[in-house]
N, C-alpha and C positions, 0 to 999 in steps of 0.2 A: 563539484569534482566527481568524476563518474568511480562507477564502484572497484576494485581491481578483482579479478577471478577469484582471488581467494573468499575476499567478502562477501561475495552474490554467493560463493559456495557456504558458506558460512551461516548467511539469511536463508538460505533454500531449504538447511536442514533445520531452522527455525524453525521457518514458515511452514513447513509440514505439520507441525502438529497448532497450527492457533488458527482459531476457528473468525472466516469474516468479519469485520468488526460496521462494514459497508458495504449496504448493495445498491446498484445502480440499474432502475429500472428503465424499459420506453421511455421513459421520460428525460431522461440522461442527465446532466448535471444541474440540478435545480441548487435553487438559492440554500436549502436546506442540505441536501447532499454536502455542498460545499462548506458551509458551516461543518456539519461533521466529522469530513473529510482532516479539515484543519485541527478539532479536540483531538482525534484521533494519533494525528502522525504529530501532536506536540505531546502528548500523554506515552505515547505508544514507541514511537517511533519508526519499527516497522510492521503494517500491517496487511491482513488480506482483503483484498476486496472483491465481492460477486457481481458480474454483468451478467444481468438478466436482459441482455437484448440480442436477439437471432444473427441477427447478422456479421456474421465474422470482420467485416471493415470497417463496420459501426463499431463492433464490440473495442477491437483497437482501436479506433478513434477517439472515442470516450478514454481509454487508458492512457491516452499522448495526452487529451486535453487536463486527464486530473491529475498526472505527473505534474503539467505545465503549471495548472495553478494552486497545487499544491509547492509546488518549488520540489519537486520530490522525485527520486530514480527509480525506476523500472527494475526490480531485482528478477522478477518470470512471469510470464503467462501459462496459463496452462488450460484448454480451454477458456471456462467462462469464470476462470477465477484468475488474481494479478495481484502480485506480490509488490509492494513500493514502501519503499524506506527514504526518510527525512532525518538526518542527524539532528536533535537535539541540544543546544551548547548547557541546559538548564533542566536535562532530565531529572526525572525523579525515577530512582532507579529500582522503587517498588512497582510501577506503573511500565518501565519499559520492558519491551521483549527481548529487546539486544541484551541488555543486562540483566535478567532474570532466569535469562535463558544460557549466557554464556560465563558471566562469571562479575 
């Protein structure tokens, strides 16, 4: 279900202040990546991720593919950093940023 304006608004001023939790180098979504990827947005639910790759069509490229197999929505890019959020049905609401952060 995609996010409605108010939510991406919502995560945006989250996501200002929490720090990467995944970077994504040259190498781009390696078997490990993706493991982390997945503790991350089950633990986390929304978090940042670093593209450390140059190229601006690659860099989005990589962020459609780790939406895609994370199951997970694009909340911003911003440069070489990407905001993405996965609803939780079984969060732990010490661990999440949504609810740590909002209430």
């Amino acid at each position: 279900m995609p996010l409605t304006q108010e939510q991406k608004k919502q995560f945006k001023s989250i996501g200002h202040h929490l720090k990467p939790v995944l970077i994504v180098a040259d190498n781009g979504l390696t078997e490990g990546v993706l493991t982390e990827l997945e503790r991350a947005l089950s633990d986390h639910e929304l978090i940042k991720v670093q593209l450390r790759i140059t190229e601006r069509e690659d860099r989005l490229a990589a962020i459609n593919e780790l939406c895609k197999a994370g199951k997970a929505e694009l909340v911003q890019v911003i440069g070489k950093m990407a905001l993405i959020y996965r609803k939780n049905p079984k969060v732990n609401k010490n661990l999440s940023n949504v609810h740590r952060h909002h209430g």
